[in-house]
C-alpha positions in Angstrom: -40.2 59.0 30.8 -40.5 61.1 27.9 -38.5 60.1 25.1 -39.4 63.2 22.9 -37.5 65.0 25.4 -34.4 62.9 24.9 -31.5 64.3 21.9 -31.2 62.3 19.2 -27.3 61.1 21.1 -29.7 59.9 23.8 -32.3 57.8 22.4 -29.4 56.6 20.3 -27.7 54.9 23.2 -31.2 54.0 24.9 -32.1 52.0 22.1 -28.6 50.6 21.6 -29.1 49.2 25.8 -31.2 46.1 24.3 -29.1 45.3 21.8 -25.8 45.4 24.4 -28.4 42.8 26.3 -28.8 40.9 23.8 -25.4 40.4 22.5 -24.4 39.5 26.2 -27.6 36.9 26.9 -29.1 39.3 29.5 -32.8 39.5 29.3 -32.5 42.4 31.6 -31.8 45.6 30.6 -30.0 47.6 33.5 -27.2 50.6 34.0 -23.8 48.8 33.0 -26.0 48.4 29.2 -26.7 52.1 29.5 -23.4 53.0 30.7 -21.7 50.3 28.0 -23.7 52.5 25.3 -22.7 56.0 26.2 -18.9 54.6 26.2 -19.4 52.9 22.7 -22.0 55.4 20.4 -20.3 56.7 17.8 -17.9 60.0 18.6 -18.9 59.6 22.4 -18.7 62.2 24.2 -18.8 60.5 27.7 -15.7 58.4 26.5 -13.6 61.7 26.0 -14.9 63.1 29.7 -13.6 60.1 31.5 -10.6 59.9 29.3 -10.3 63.7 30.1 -10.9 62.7 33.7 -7.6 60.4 34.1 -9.6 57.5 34.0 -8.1 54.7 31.7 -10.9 54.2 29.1 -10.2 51.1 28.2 -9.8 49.7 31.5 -12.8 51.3 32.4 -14.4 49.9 29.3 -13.2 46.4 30.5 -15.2 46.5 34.1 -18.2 47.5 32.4 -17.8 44.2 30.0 -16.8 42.2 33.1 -19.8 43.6 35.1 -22.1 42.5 31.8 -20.6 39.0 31.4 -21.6 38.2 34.9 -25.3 39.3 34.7 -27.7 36.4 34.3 -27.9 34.8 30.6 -31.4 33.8 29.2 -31.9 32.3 25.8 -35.2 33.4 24.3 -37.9 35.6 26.2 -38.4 38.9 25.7 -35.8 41.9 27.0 -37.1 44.1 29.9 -35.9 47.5 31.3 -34.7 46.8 34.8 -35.6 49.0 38.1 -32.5 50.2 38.5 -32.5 51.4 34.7 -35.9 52.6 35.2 -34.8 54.6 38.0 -32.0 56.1 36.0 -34.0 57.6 33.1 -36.4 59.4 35.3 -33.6 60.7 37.0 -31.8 61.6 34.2 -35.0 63.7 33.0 -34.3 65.2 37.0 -30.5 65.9 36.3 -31.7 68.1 32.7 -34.4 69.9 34.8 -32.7 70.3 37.4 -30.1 72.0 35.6 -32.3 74.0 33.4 -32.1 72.0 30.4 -35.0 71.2 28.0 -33.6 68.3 26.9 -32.2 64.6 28.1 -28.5 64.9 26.9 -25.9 61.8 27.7 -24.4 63.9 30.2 -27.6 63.2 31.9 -27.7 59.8 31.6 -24.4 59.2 32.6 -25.1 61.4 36.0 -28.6 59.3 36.1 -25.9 56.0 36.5 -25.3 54.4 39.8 -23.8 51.4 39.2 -21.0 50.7 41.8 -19.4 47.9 40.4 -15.8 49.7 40.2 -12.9 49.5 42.4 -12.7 51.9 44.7 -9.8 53.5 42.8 -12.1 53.6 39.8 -15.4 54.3 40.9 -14.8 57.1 43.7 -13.1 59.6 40.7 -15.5 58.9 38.2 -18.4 59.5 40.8 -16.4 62.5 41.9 -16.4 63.7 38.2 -19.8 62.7 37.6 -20.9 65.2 41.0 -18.4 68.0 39.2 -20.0 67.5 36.1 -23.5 67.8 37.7 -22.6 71.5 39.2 -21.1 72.6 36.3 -17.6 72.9 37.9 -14.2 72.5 36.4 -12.3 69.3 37.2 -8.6 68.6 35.9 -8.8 71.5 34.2 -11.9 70.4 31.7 -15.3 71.7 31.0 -17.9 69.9 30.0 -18.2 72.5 26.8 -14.9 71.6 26.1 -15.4 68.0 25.2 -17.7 68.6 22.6 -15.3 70.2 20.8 
């Protein structure tokens, strides 16, 4: 992983995964940190594209919290980037490649997540979105240009 290749929204909520661990006792660092720290960065952009999406945010917000409270709690030690996290920050750097970008945006790292601890109702839209997002296509109506805004 190259973090020089990562925007400064990016590294932001990267760094921001240990202390998420932290303030939830996990010693491991995995996705629903990540994904925990693109919905809470300041003037997040991946919180508008699921609100855009139909999704209720704060529900949604509330499953990733549920899914943290029930990872493993260590006092002390020192915090450690999981597999699965690992696996989602070289892919992210595949998602921006892939589509011909130069740099690891969160939109990246938010396609990079494969966390499946969702409802069915939940997770099957968003991951629906997510593939959308991916190709660049419209969905509801929204571009991914038009969130920014």
């Amino acid at each position: 992983m190259n973090i020089q290749k990562f925007t400064q929204k990016s590294i932001e909520a990267v760094n921001r995964c240990e202390k998420v661990a932290m303030d939830y006792g996990n010693q491991e660092i995995e996705q629903e940190h990540l994904l925990y720290a693109l919905m809470t960065i300041d003037d997040s952009l991946i919180a508008r594209l699921v609100e855009k999406m139909g999704i209720d945010t704060a529900s949604f917000l509330n499953r990733i919290e549920q899914a943290l409270s029930k990872r493993t709690k260590v006092q002390g030690g020192n915090p450690y980037i999981g597999s699965d996290l690992n696996k989602a920050l070289l892919s992210a750097e595949d998602e921006a490649r892939a589509l011909g970008d130069e740099y690891v945006s969160v939109e990246h790292l938010f396609m990079a997540v494969r966390v499946e601890f969702y409802s069915p109702i939940t997770y099957r839209p968003l991951m629906h979105a997510v593939r959308n997002i991916t190709a660049n296509i419209q969905y509801c109506g929204l571009r991914i240009d038009s969130a920014r805004v």
